[in-house]
VEXVEXDREN-792092 format. One record per atom (N, C-alpha, C, CB): residue number from 0; atom name; x, y, z. Coordinates in pm, 1 decimal. Atoms other than C-alpha are relative to their C-alpha. Glycine has a CB too. Layout:
BEGIN
num;atomo;east;north;up
NUM;CA;X;Y;Z
...
//
This chain:
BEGIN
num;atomo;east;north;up
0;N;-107.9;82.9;-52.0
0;CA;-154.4;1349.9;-1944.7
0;C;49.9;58.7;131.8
0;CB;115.7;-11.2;-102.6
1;N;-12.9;-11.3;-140.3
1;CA;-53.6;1349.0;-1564.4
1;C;159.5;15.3;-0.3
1;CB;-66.5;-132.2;89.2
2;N;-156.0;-10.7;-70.1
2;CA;317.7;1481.1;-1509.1
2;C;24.6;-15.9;177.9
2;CB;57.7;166.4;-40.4
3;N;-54.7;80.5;-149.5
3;CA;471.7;1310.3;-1187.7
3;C;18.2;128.5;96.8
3;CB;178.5;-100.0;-16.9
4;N;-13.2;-118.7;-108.5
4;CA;541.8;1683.9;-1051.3
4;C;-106.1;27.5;84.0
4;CB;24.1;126.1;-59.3
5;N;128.2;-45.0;-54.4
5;CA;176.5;1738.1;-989.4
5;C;-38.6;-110.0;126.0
5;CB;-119.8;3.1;-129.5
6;N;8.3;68.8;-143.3
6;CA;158.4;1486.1;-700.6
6;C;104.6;28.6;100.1
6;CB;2.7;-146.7;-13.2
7;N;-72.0;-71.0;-95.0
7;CA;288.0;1731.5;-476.2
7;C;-53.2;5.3;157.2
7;CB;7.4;132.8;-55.2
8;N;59.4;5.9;-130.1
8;CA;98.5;1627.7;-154.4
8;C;18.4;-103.3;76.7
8;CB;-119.4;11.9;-4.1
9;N;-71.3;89.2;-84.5
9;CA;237.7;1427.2;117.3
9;C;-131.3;-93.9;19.4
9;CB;75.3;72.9;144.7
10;N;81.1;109.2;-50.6
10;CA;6.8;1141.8;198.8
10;C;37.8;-139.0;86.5
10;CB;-52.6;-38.9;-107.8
11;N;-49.0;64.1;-44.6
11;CA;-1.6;863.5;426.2
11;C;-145.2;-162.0;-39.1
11;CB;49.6;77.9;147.0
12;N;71.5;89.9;37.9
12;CA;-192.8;494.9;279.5
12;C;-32.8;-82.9;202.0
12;CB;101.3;-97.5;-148.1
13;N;-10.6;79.0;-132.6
13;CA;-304.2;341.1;623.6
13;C;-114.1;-123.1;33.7
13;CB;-11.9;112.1;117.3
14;N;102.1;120.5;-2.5
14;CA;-489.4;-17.1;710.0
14;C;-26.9;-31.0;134.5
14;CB;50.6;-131.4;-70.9
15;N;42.5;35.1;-141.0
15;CA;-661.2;-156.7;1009.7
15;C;84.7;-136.2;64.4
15;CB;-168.7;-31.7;-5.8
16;N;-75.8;145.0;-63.9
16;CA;-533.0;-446.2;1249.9
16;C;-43.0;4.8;104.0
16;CB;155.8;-23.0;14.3
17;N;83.5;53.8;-123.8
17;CA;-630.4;-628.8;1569.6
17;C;136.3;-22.8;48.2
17;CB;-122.4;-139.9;-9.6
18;N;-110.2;0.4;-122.7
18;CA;-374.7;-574.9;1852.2
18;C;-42.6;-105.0;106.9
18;CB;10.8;155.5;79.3
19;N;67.6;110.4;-106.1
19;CA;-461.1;-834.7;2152.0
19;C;3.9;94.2;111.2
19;CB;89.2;-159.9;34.7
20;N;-30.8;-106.1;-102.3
20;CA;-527.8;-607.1;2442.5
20;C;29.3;-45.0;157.5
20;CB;-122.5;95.3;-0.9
21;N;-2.2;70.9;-162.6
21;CA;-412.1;-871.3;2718.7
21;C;-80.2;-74.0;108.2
21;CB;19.1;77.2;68.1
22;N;118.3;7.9;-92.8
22;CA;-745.3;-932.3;2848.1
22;C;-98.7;-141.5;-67.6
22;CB;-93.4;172.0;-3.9
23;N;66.9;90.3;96.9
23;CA;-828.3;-1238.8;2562.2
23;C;-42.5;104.5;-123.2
23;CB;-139.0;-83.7;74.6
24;N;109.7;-74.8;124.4
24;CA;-987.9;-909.6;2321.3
24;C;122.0;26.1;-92.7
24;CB;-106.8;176.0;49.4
25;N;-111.3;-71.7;37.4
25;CA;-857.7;-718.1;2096.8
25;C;-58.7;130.6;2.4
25;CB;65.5;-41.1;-131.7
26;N;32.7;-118.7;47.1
26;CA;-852.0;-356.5;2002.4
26;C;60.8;0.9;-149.8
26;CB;51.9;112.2;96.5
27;N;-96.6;-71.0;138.1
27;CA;-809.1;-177.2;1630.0
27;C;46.1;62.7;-40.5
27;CB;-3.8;20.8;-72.7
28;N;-97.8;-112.1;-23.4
28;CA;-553.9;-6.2;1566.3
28;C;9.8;51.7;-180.8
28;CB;175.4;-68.6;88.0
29;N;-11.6;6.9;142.4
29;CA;-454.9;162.4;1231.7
29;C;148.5;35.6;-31.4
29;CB;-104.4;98.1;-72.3
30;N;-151.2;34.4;35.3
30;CA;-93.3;99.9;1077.3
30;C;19.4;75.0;-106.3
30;CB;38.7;-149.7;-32.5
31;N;-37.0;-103.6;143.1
31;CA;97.1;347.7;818.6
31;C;68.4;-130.4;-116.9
31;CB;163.4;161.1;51.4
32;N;-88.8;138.8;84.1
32;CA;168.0;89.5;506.5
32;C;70.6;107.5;-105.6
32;CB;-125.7;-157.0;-103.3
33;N;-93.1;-64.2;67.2
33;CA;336.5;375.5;316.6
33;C;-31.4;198.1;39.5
33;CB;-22.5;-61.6;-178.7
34;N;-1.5;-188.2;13.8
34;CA;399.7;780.4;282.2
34;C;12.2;-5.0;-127.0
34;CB;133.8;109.4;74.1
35;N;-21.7;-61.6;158.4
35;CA;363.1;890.1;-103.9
35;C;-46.3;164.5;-36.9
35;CB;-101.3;-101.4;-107.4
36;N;66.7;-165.8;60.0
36;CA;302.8;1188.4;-300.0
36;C;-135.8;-87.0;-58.5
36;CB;122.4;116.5;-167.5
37;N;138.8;9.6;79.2
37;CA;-50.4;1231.0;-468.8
37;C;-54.9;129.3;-4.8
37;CB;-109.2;-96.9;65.3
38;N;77.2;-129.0;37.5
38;CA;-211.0;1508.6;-569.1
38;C;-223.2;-47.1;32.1
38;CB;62.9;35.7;-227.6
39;N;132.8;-11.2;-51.4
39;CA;-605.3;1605.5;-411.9
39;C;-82.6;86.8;-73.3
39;CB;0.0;40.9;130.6
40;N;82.8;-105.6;-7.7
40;CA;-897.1;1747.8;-523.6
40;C;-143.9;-17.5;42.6
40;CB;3.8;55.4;-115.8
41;N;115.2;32.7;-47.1
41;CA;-1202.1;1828.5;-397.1
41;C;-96.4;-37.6;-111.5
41;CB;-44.9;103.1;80.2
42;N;122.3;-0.7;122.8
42;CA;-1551.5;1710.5;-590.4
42;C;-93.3;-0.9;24.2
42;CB;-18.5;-83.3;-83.9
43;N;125.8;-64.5;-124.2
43;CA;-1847.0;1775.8;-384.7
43;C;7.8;-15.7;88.8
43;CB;-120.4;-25.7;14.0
44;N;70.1;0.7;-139.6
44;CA;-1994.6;1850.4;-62.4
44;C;-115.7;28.1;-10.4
44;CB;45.6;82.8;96.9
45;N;175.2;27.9;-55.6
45;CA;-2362.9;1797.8;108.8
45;C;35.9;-8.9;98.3
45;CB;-105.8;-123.0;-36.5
46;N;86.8;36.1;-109.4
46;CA;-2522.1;1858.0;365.9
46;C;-103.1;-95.4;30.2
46;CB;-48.1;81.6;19.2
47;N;66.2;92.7;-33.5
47;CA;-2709.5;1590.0;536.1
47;C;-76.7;17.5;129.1
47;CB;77.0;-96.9;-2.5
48;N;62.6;3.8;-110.2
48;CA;-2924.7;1562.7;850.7
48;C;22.6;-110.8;41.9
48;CB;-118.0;28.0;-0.9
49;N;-44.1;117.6;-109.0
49;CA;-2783.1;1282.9;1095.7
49;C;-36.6;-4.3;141.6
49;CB;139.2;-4.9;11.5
50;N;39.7;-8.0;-139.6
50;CA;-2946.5;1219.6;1450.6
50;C;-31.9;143.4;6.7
50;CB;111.2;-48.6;107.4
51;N;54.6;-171.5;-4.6
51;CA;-3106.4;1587.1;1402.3
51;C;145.2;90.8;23.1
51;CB;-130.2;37.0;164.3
52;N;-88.4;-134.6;6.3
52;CA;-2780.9;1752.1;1348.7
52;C;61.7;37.7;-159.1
52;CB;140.4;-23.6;111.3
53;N;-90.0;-30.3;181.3
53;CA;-2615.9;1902.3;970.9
53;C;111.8;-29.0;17.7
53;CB;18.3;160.1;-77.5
54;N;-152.5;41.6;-18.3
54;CA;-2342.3;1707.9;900.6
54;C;31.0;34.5;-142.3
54;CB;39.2;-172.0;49.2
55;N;-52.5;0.5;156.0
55;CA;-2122.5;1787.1;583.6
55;C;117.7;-136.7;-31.1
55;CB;90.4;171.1;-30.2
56;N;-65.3;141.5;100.4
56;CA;-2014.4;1533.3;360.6
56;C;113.4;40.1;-107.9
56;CB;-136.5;-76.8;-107.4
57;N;-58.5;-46.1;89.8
57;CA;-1726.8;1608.9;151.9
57;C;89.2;-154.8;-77.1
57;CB;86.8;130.2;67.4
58;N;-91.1;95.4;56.5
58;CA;-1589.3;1388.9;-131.8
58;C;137.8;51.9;-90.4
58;CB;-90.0;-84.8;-87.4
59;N;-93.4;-8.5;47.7
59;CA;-1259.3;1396.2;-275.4
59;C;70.9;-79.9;-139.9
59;CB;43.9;-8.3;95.5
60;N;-35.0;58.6;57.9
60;CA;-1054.1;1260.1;-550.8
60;C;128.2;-9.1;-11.1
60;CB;-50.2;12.6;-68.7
61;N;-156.7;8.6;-61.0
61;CA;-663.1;1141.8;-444.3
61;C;40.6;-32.5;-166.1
61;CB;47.1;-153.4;152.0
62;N;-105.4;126.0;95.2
62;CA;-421.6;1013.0;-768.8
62;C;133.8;-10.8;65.2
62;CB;41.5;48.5;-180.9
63;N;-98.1;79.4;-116.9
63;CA;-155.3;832.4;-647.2
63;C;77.4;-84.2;-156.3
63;CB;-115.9;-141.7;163.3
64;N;-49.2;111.8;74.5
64;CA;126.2;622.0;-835.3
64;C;-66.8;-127.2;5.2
64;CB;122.8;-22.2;34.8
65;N;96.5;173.5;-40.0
65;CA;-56.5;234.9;-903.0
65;C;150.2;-53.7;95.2
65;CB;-52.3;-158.1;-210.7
66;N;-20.4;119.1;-121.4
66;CA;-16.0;-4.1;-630.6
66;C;-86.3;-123.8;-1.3
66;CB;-30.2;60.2;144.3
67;N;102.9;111.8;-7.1
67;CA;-148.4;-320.5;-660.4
67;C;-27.9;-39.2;174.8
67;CB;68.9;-146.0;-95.7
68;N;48.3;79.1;-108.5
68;CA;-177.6;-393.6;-302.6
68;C;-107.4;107.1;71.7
68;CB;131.4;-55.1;102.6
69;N;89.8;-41.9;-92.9
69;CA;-428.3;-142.9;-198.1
69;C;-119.3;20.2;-15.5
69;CB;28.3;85.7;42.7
70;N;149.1;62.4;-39.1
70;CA;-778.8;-199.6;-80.9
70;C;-82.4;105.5;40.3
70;CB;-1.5;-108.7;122.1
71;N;85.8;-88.4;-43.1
71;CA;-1078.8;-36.4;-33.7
71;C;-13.1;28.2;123.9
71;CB;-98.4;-23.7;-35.1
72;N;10.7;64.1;-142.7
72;CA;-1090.7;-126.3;316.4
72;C;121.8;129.7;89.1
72;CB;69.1;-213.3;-4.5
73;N;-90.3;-77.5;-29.8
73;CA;-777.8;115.1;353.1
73;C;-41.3;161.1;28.6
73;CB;88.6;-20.8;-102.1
74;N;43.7;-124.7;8.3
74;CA;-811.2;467.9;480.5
74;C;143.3;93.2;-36.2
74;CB;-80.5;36.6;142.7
75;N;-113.5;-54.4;66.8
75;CA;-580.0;740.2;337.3
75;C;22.8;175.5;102.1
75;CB;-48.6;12.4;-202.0
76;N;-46.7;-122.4;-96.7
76;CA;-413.8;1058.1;599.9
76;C;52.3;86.0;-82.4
76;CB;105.6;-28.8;113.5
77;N;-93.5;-107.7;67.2
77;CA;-343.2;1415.0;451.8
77;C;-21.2;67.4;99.6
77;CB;-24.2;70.8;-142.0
78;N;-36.0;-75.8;-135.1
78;CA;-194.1;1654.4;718.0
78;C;-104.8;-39.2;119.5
78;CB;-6.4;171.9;-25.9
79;N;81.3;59.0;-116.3
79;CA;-480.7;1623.4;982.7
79;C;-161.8;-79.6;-36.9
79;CB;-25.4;136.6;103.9
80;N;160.5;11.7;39.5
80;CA;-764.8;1520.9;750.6
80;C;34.0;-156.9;-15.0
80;CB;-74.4;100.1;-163.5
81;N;-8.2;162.5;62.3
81;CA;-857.4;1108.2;721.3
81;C;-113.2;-6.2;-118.6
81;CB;-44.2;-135.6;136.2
82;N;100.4;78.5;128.3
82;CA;-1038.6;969.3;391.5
82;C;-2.8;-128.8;8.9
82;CB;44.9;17.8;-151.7
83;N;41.6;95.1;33.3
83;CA;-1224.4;695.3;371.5
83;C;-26.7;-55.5;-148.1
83;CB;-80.5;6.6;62.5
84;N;10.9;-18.3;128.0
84;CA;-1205.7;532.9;60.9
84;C;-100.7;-90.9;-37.9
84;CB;120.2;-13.2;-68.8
85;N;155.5;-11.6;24.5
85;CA;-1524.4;501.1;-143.6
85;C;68.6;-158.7;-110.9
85;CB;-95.3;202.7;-93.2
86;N;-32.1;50.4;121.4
86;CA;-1358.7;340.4;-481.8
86;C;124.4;43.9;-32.1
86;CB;-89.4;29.6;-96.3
87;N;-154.7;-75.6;51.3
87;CA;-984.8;275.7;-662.2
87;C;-77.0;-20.6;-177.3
87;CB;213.6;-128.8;51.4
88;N;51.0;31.7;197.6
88;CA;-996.5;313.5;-1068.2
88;C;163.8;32.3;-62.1
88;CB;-166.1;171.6;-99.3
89;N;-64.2;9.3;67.0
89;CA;-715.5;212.6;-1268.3
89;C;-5.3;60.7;-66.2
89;CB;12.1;-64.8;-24.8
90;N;79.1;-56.1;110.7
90;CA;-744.9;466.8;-1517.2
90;C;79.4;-83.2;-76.0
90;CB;-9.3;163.2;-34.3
91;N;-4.7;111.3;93.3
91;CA;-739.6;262.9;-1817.3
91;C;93.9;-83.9;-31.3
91;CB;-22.8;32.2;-94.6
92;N;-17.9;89.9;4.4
92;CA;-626.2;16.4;-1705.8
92;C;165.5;-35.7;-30.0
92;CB;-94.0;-30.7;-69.3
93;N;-127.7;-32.3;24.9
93;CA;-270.8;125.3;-1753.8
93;C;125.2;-39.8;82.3
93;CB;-4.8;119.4;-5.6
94;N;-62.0;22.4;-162.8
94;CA;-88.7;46.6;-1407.0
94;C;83.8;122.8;3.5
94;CB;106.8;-157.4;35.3
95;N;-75.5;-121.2;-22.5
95;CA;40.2;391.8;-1393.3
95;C;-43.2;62.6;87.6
95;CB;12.6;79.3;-92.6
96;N;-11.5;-98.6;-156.4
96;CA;-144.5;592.3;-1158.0
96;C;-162.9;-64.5;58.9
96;CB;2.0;243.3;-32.5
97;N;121.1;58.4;-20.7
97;CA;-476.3;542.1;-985.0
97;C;-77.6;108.0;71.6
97;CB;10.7;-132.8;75.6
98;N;57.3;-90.0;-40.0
98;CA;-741.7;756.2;-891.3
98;C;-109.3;-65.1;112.4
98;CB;-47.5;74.2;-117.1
99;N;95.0;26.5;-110.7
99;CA;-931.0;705.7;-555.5
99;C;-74.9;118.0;34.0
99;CB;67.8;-49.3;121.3
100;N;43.7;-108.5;-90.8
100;CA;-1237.2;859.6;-437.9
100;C;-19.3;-36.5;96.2
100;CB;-94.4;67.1;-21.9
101;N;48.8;14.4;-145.9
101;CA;-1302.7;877.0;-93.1
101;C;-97.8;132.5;18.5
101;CB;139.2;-2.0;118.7
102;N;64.8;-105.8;-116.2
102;CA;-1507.8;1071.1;172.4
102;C;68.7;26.8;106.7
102;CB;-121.7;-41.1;60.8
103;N;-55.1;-29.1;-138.3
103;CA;-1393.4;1248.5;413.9
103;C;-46.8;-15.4;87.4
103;CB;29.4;90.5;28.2
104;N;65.4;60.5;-135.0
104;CA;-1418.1;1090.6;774.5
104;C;-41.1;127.5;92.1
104;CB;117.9;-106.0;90.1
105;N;39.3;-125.0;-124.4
105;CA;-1609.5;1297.6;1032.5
105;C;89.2;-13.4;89.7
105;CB;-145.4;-6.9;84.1
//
């Protein structure tokens, strides 16, 4: 069982958007849709070979209070690091907390 203390890590939930950049275009920008606690941990890393260089891959696993409004599509900010998120999981299905994994963005 998950006590509420243990999401002791500042986080920031953040989504994309299309600004108009004056010119007819746009640019994308990315918008803070909240600050919460959540607690992190890591759950592997790999190495990979990308355009002949070693890149590391690290995945994570955030829990977070449930939110129904957030999307895979969303990326998630802790102090200077961004996550991309992979998958959310209700754990069972409960609406209490939710566990996202992501990858961490290069």
């Amino acid at each position: 069982m998950m006590k509420i203390g243990e999401l002791n890590k500042r986080i920031t939930l953040m989504y994309q958007t299309k600004v108009p950049d004056g010119m007819g275009g746009f640019t994308v920008s990315w918008v803070t849709a909240a600050e919460i606690f959540g607690a992190i941990w890591p759950v592997s890393a790999k190495e990979v070979i990308e355009a002949a260089q070693p890149t590391m891959t690290v995945t994570h696993r955030i829990r977070i209070r449930y939110r129904a409004n957030l999307k895979s599509s969303w990326r998630i900010k802790f102090a200077n690091r961004y996550f991309n998120i992979v998958s959310i999981i209700d754990i069972n299905m409960q609406h209490k907390f939710l566990d996202i994994l992501v990858k961490e963005a290069a």
